[in-house]
N, C-alpha and C positions, 0 to 999 in steps of 0.2 A: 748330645749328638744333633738335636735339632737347633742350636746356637751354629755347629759347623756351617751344617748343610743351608742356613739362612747366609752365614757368610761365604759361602762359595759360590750361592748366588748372586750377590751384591757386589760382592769385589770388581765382577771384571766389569759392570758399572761404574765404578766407583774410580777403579784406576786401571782402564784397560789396554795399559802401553806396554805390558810386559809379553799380553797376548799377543802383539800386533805381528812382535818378530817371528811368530811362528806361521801367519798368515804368507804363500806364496808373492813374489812379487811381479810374477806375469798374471795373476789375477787381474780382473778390470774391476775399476771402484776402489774405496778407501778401505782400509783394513778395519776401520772401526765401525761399517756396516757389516762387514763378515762376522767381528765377534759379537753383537749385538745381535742379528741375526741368529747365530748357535746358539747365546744365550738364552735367549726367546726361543728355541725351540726345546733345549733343553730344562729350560722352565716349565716347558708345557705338560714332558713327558708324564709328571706322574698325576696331572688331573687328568690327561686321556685313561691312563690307566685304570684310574679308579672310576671313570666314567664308563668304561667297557666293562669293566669287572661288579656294577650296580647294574649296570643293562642287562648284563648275564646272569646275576642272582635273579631279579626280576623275572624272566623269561625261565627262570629252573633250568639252566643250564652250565652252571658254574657251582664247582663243590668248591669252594673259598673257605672253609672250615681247616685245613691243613695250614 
């Protein structure tokens, strides 16, 4: 599973022509700062995560035991 999720992130670096077509085309800019863009943010997601979810145990306010 963690071989996927490494390669779903890499890909749309690696060959991101197939995202582009789904990028609108009355957008302003290239399409491949929009999927660079997402993918950078969707990168981000799960260190925010676990950085809100440390900040919370910390402070005794997160049951992360479930």
């Amino acid at each position: 599973m963690g071989a996927t999720l490494v390669g779903m992130t890499v890909l749309p670096f690696a060959a991101p022509e197939p995202l582009h077509t789904i990028i609108g085309v009355k957008l302003p800019g290239s399409p491949r700062c929009y999927t660079y863009a997402s993918e950078a943010a969707v990168g981000r997601l799960p260190l925010e995560i676990s950085m809100i979810t440390r900040a919370l145990k910390a402070a005794g306010r997160a049951d992360c035991s479930r």
